[in-house]
PALUM-221998 format. One line per field, with one value per residue (C-alpha): residue number from 1; x, z, y. Coordinates in pm, whole numbers. Example, Ala and Ser with C-alpha at 12.3 -4.5 7.8 and 13.67 -1.06 7.14 Angstrom:
2
nr: c(1:2) $
px: c(1230:1367) $
pz: c(780:714) $
py: c(-450:-106) $
//
This chain:
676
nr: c(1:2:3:4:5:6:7:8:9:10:11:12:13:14:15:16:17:18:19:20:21:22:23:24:25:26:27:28:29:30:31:32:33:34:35:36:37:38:39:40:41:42:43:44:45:46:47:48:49:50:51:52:53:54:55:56:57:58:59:60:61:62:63:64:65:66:67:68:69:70:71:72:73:74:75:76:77:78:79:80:81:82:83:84:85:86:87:88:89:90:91:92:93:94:95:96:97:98:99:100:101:102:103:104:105:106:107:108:109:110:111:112:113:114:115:116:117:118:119:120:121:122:123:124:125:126:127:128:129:130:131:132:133:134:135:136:137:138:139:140:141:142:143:144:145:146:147:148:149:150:151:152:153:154:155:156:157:158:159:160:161:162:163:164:165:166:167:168:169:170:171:172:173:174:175:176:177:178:179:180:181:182:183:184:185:186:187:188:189:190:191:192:193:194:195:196:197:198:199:200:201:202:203:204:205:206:207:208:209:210:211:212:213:214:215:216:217:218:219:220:221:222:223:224:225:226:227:228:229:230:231:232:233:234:235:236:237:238:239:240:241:242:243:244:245:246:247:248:249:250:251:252:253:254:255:256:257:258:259:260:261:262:263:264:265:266:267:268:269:270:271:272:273:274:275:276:277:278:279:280:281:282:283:284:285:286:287:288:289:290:291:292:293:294:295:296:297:298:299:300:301:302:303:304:305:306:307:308:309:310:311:312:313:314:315:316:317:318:319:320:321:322:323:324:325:326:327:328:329:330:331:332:333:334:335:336:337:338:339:340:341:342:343:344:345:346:347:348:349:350:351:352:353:354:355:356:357:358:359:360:361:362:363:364:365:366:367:368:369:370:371:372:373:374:375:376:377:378:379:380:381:382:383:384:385:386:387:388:389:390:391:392:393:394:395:396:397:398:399:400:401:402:403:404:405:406:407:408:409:410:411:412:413:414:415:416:417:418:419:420:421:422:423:424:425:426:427:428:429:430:431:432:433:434:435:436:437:438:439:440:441:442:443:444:445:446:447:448:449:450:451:452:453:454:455:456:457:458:459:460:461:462:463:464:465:466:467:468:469:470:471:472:473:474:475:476:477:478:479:480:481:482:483:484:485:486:487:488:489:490:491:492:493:494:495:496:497:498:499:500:501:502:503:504:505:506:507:508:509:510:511:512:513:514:515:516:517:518:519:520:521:522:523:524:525:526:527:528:529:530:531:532:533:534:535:536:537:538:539:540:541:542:543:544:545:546:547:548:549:550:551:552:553:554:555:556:557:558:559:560:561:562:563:564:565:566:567:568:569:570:571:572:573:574:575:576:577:578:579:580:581:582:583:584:585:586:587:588:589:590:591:592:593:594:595:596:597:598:599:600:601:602:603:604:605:606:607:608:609:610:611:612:613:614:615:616:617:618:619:620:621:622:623:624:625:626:627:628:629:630:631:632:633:634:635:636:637:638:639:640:641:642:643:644:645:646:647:648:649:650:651:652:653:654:655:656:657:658:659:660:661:662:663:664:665:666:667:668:669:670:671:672:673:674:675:676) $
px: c(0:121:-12:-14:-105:-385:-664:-990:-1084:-1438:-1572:-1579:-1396:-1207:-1002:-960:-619:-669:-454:-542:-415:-300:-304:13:-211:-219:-614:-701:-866:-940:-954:-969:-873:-553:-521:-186:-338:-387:-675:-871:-766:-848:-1189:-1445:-1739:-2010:-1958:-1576:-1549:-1569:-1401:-1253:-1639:-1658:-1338:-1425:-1809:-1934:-2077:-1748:-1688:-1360:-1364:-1366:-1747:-1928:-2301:-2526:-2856:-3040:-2889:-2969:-3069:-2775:-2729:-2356:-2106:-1725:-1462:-1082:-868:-727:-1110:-1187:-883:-956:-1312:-1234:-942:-1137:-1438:-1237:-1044:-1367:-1508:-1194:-1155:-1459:-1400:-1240:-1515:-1712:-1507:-1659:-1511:-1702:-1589:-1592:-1506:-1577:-1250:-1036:-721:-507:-378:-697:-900:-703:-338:-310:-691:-685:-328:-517:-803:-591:-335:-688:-835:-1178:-1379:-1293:-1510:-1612:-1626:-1896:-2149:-2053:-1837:-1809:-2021:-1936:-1526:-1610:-1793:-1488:-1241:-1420:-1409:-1136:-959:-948:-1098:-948:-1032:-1019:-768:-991:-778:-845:-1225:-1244:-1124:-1458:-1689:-1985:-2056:-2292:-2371:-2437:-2619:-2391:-2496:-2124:-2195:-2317:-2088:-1774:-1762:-1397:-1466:-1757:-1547:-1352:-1712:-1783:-1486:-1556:-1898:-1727:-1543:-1884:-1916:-2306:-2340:-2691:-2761:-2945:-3083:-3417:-3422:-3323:-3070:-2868:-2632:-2942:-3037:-2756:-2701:-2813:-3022:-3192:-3262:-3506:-3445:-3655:-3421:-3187:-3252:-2910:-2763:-3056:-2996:-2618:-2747:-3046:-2787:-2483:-2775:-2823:-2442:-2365:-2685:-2614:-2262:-2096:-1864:-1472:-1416:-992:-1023:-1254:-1040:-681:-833:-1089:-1188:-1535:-1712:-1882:-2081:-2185:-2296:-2550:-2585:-2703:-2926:-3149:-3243:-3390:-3481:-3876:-3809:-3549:-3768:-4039:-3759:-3629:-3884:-3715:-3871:-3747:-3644:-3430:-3223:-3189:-3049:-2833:-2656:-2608:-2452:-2210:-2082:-2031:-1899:-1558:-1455:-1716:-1694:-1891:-1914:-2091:-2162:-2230:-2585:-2677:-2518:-2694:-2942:-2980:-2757:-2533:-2229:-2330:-2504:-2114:-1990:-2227:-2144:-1814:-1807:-1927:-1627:-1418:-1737:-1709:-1291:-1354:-1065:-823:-876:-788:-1132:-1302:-1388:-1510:-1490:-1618:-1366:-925:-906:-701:-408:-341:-290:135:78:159:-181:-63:234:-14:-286:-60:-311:-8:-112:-424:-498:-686:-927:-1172:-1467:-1578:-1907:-2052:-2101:-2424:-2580:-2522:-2843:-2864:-2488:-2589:-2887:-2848:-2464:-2327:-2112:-2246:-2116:-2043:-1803:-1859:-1603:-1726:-1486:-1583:-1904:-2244:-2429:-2750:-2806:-2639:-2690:-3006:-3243:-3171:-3474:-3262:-2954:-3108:-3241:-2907:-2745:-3015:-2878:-2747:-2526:-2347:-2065:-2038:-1707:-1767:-1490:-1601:-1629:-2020:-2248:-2417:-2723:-2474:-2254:-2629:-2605:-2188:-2112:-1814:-1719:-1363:-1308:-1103:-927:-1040:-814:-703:-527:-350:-160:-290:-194:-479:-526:-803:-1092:-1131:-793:-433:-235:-103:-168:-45:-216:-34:-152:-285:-345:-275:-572:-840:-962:-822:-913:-679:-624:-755:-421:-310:-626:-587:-201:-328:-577:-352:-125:-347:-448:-85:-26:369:442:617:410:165:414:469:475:209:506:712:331:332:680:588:260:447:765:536:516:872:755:904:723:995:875:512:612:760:520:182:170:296:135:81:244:-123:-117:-378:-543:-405:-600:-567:-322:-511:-290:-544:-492:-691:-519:-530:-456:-782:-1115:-1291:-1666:-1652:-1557:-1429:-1335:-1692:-1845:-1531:-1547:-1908:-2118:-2262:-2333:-1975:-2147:-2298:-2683:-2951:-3001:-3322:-3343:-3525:-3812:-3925:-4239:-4180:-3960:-4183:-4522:-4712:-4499:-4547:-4906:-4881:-4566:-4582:-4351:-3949:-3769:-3411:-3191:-2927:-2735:-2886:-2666:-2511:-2440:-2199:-2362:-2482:-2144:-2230:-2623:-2578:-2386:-2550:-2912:-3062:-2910:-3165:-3576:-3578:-3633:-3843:-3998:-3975:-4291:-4424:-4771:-4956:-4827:-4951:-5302:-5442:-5284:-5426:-5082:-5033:-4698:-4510:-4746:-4584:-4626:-4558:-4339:-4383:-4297:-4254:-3943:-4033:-4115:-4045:-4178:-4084:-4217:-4353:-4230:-4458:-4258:-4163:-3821:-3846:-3976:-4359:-4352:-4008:-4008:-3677:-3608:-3239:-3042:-2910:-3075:-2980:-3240:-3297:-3314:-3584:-3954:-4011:-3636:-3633:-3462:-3478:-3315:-3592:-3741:-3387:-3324:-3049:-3000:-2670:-2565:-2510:-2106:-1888:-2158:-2284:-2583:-2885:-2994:-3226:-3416:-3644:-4023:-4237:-4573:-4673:-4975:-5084:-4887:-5148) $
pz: c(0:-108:-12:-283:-169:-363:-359:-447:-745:-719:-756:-368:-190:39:-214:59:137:30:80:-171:-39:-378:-340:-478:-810:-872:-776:-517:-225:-42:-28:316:389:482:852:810:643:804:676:591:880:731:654:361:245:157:-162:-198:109:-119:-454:-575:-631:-876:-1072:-1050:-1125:-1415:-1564:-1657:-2059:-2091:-2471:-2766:-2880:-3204:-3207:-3372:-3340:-3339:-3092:-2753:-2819:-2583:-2851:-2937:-3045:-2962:-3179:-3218:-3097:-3445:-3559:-3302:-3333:-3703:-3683:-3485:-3679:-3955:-3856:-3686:-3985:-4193:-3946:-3925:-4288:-4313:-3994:-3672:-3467:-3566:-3326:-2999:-2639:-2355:-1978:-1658:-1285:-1333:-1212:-1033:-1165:-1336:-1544:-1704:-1678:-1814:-1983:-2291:-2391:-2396:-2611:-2843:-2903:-2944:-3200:-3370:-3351:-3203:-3021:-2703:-2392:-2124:-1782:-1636:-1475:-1139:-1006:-1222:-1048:-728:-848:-1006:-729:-535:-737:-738:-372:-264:-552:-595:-464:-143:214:558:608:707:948:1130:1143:1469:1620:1517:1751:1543:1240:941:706:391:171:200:335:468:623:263:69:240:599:656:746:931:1196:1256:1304:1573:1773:1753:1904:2168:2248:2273:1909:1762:1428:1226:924:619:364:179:268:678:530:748:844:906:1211:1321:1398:1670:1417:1102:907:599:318:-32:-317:-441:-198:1:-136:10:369:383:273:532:783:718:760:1120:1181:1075:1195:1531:1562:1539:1236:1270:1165:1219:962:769:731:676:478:240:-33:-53:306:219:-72:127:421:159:-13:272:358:39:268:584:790:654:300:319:508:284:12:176:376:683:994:1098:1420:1306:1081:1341:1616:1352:1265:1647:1679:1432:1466:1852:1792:1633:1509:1239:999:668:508:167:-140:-467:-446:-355:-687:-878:-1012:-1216:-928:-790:-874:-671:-407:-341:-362:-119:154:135:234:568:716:658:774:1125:1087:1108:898:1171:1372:1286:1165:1067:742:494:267:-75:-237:-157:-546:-543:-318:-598:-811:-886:-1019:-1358:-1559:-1855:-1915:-1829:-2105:-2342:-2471:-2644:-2931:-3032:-3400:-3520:-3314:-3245:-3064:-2679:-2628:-2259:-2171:-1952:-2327:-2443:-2577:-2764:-2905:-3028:-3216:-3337:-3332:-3611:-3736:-3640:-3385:-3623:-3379:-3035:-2753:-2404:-2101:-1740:-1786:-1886:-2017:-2072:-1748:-1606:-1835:-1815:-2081:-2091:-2395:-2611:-2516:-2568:-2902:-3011:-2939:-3129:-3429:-3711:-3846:-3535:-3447:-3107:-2910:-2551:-2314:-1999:-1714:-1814:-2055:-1919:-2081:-2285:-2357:-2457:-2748:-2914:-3213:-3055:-2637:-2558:-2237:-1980:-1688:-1314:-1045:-955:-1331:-1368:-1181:-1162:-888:-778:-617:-395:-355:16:172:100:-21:-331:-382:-580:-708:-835:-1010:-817:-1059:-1410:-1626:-1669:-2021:-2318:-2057:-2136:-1933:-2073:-2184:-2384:-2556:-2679:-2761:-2977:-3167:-3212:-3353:-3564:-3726:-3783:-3534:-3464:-3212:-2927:-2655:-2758:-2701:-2322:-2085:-1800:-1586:-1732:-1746:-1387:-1352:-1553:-1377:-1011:-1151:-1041:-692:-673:-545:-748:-813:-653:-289:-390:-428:-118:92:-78:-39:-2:174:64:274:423:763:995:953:562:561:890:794:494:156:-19:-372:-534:-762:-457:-218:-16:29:-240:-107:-409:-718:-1013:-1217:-1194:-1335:-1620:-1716:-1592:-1658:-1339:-1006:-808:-484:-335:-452:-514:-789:-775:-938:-1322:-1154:-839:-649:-615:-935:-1199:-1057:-1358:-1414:-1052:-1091:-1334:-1158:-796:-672:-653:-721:-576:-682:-414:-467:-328:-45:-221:-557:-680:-934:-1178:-1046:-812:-930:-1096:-792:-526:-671:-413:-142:-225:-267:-608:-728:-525:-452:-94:-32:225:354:278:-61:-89:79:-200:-450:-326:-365:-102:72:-154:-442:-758:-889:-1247:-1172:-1449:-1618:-1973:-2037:-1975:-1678:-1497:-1260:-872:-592:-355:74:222:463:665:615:321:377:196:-182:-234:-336:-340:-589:-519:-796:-1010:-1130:-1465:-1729:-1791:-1400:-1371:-1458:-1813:-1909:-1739:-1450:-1304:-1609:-1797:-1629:-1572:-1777:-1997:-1879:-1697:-1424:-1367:-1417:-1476:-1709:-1449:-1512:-1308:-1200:-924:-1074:-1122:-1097:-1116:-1106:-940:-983:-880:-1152:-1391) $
py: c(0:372:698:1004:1339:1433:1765:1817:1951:2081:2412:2483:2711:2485:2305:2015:1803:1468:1145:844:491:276:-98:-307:-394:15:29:327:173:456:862:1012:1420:1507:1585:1780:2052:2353:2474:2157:1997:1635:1650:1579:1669:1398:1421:1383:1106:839:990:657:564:813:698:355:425:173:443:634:722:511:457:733:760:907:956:715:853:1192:1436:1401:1039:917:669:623:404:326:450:436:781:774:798:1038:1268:1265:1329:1644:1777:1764:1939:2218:2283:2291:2546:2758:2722:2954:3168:3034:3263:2954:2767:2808:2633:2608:2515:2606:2483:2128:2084:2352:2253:2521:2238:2063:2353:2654:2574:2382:2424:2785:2771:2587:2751:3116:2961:2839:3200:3057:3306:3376:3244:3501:3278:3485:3209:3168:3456:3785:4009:3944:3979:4334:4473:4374:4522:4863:4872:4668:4644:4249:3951:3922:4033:3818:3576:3279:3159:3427:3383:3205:3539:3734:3897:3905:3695:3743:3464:3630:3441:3135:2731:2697:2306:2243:2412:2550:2348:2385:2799:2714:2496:2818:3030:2756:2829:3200:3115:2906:3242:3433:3533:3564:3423:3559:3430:3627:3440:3369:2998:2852:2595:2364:2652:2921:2622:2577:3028:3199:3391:3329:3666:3604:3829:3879:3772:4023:4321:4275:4552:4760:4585:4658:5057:5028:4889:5195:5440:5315:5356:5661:5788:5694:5792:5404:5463:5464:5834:5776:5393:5616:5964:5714:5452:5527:5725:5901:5885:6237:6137:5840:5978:6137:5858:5653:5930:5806:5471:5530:5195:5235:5188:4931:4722:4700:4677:4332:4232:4231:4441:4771:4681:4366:4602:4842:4572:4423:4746:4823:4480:4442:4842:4744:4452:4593:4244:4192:3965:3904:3618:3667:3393:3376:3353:3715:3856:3629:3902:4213:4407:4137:4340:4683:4443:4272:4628:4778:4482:4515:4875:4788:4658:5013:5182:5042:4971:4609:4579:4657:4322:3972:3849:4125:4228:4031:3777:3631:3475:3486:3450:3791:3691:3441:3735:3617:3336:3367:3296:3491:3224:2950:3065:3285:3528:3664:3364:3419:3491:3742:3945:3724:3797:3737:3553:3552:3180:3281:3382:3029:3005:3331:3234:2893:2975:3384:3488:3607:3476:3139:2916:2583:2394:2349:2257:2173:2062:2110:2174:2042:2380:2142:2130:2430:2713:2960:3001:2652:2565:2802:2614:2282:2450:2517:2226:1971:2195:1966:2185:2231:1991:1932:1743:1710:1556:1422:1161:1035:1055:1381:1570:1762:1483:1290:1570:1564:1408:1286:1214:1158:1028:1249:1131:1221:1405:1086:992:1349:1577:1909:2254:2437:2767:2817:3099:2992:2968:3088:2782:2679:2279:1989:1676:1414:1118:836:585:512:658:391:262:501:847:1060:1398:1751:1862:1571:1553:1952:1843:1586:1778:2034:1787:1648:2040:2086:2359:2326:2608:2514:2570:2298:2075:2198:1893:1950:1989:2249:2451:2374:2567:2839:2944:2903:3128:3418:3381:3196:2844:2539:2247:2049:2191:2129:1783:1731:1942:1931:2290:2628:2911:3227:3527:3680:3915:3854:4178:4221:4584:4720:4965:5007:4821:4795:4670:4992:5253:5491:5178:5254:5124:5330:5414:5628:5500:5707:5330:5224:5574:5620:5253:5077:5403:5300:5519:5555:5550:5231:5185:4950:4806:4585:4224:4277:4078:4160:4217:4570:4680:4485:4466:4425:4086:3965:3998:3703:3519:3615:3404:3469:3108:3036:2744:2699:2346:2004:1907:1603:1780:2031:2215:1898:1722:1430:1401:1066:907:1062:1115:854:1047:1357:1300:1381:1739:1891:2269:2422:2643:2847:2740:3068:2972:2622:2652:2909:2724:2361:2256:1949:1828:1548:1585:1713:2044:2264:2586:2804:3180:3271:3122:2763:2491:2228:1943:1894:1722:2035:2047:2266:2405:2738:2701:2913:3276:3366:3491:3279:2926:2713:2425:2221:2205:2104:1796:1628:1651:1356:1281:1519:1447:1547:1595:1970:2121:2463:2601:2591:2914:3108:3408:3495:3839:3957:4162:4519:4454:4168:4018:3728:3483:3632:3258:3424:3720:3463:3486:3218:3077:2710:2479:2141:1922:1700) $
//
């Protein structure tokens, strides 16, 4: 029996230490967290406890495939590489032949890894002159409104957390999706920390609190305003953080003057006097700390809504204590790695265009020129993407080629013309970053790759091969792209090898002398960048969701009801749902009683949630762990694991954000009726 130090590769921000114990035939018996690391301290999640299940699952793609029946049949048949490398090569150079903006690749976070998810595959595609993919589905809003306040994604050093004297849970289900921070909120609790959770839904972490807050979707940027305009009103600001350390505490002070406690409680639902003791609380408490997710900027003003938040913490000078502040993603102390060596943007041909992967569906069936090749890794936009009828529209197209490379045959794998089979983090090696911690991580290869699987970057080296493209760095070794992306912060993957993992150099308090990593190095309340280049207000707003109770009334007199989507427990976005599916009831609808009754909608009975766009069927919990006028579907659920082959996609909108481009997954209204 050997041991290889291993690391998760999942789109969660604790990027968890893993050890993976390899029998004398080469078969990995077991994966188990690494208890030597500091931050992850040797736990897993449910979902990653058992990962050699998912390697060894009978249901992996092992084998080359080409489709032989209509698209999104499922029906397919094995193939040769040499048939499959041929097949593709061929069709790209037809596309490209044309215009190589026809060539479109899609992927996302489906694994972490800096390696198999952004290296040779983006080399590729710029020596090919495809368009380019704007990654906006997950995070963008939440990073811009960062970087015009706090100049990048960064902000509390979570292993400071447990040092908090007040703690706000911002829109995040930390034992469901980042439970390695939320062992450090329990110890500040143990040292007489409150912890008050605001979100629309009481998830596992919102009982576990000492208080659950329930918000209306989208109107946490008018909370955070509502809750300023208590502080300053009542004297509890840090005048001395606020004079040294920021930039534009005038203009807010009027600003806030716009959102007395009156308005923003009918704006969020939330009563006057909650907002009120809230405020008082975490201005007293000095040692504040927000933690915020992705989930609140997931609407027409996501961006301005992470913006507004993250102005608290200079407000009150929480920055000036080891765990205060606040906190959405460490992406930003990252910032030395070298990504530009990794990706070389310096090769791309041309100047192709940019297409915003969360306007899939409009790109697949009404760009111009049209998208005639399609490239997915790391994804499944079937199931994922909004306006997901327009996606599934687009991809049935027979004049589109489609290559998708992947672990199983997913809904968007159900529609390629070819599958190649890709490896799992347990076949490659890969380094990883992380978004909720501060070290930099190696994975090496467990196991030999099963069946022909072959990881992401030999399968772009080979195509490339095969279209004749000869420049050098196609021919980079996944370790030598390993060196070059490390050169920037000086680590060499020789002491990643030995230790598993480097930290990054992060203070305790990183801003308490101010630092920040702004053009004027200050927390900028008021933001010239966002007016000059975002035409937007400089000064923290509110920006309400498209579709909302209050800012489109004639459309919530039709769909009433706001819908959420926050992920199932035992998923990961549609990772996970076809191992773990019997682990969850089954798609399913959370609504509030005074909801159900005049609706006649009955506990466990399935229902059709509805809206313009499209619908979908779930089986309803009537419930009060969701808040009136918001229902709450798990996601996400394959298609065809979902009754009538839709998810919650079907009703999502294609719209963006206010900045940064993000999918608006909940500005999201919706009807719901008994189902037939």
């Amino acid at each position: 029996m050997k041991t290889i130090r291993a690391v998760c590769p999942h789109d969660c921000p604790d990027t968890c230490a893993m050890l993976v114990d390899v029998d004398d035939n080469g078969r990995a018996v077991r994966v188990r967290g690494d208890a030597g690391h500091p931050f992850t301290h040797g736990g897993l999640c449910v979902k990653v406890n058992h990962y050699e299940r998912r390697t060894y699952n009978p249901g992996r793609v092992l084998h080359p495939m080409k489709r032989a029946g209509a698209k999104g049949s499922g029906k397919f048949e094995r193939i040769s590489w040499d048939e499959a490398l041929d097949t593709v090569a061929m069709n790209l150079k037809r596309v490209a032949a044309g215009d190589p903006q026809g060539i479109l690749p899609y992927s996302y976070a489906g694994t972490m890894g800096l390696l198999q998810g952004s290296s040779m595959d983006r080399r590729f595609f710029h020596m090919l002159g495809a368009s380019l993919l704007d990654r906006t589905i997950c995070a963008t809003a939440g990073m811009f409104g960062m970087r015009y306040t706090v100049g990048a994604s960064v902000g509390t050093n979570p292993e400071t957390v447990d040092r908090a004297r007040f703690i706000l849970i911002w829109g995040s289900n930390m034992i469901t999706s980042n439970v390695h921070l939320w062992r450090y909120i329990l110890r500040a609790r143990a040292n007489g920390a409150r912890v008050v959770t605001i979100d629309p839904l009481r998830t596992r972490t919102a009982e576990q609190s000492d208080e659950h807050v329930p918000i209306i979707p989208g109107t946490d940027g008018a909370l955070a305003l509502g809750m300023m305009h208590v502080i300053v009103r009542e004297g509890l600001h840090d005048r001395d953080y606020l004079a040294r350390h920021t930039i534009g505490f005038d203009r807010l002070e009027k600003r806030l003057e716009e959102y007395p406690v009156p308005r923003v409680s009918e704006i969020t639902g939330i009563p006057v006097e909650t907002i009120e003791r809230l405020a008082r609380e975490y201005a007293n408490a000095k040692a504040s700390f927000i933690r915020a997710n992705y989930g609140l900027q997931r609407h027409a003003g996501g961006g301005m809504a992470i913006r507004t938040i993250f102005c608290m913490p200079a407000l009150i000078g929480a920055w000036r204590y080891p765990g205060g502040g606040a906190l959405l993603s460490t992406g930003g102390f990252y910032a030395k790695l070298d990504f530009a060596s990794l990706e070389r943007s310096d090769l791309i041909k041309g100047h192709p265009r940019t297409i915003n992967m969360s306007r899939l569906g409009e790109a697949l069936t009404s760009a111009d020129p049209k998208v005639r090749a399609l490239v997915v890794y790391n994804s499944n936009p079937a199931a994922i993407a909004p306006n997901q009828q327009r996606v599934l529209e687009g991809l049935r197209r027979e004049d589109l080629f489609t290559v998708v490379l992947e672990h199983f045959q997913t809904d968007t794998a159900d529609h390629a013309d070819i599958v190649l089979p890709a490896t799992t983090q347990l076949e490659h090696m890969d380094i990883h970053k992380s978004y909720g911690h501060t070290y930099v991580m190696l994975n090496s290869p467990s196991i030999l790759p099963l069946g022909e699987a072959k990881p992401n970057t030999e399968i772009f080296r080979l195509i490339a091969d095969r279209l004749g493209l000869v420049h050098p760095a196609l021919k980079d070794s996944d370790e030598a792209m390993a060196q070059q992306a490390l050169g920037g912060i000086g680590i060499k993957l020789e002491d990643l090898k030995t230790a598993g993992w480097v930290k990054l150099p992060v203070a305790d308090a990183p801003f308490a002398n101010g630092g920040f990593p702004t053009p004027s190095g200050k927390c900028e309340l008021y933001s010239e960048r966002m007016e000059s280049i975002e035409h937007l207000d400089p000064l923290p707003a509110y920006i309400p969701p498209r579709e909302n109770r209050l800012s489109n009334r004639a459309l919530a007199q039709t769909y009433p009801l706001a819908l959420i989507s926050p992920p199932a427990h035992h998923f990961l976005n549609s990772t996970f749902v076809n191992l773990f599916q019997d682990a969850e009831v089954g798609p399913t609808l959370e609504i509030h009683p005074e909801d159900a009754a005049p609706r006649e909608i009955q506990d466990g009975l399935p229902v059709r949630i509805f809206n313009g766009r499209g619908d979908f069927v779930a089986k309803a919990v009537v419930t009060d762990r969701v808040r009136s006028g918001v229902v709450s579907a798990a996601s996400t659920w394959w298609n065809k694991m979902s009754p009538g082959g839709r998810n919650v996609n079907s009703t999502t909108s294609g719209e963006v954000t206010d900045i940064g481009g993000g999918a608006t997954f909940y500005d999201n209204l919706v009807e719901v009726r008994p189902a037939d």
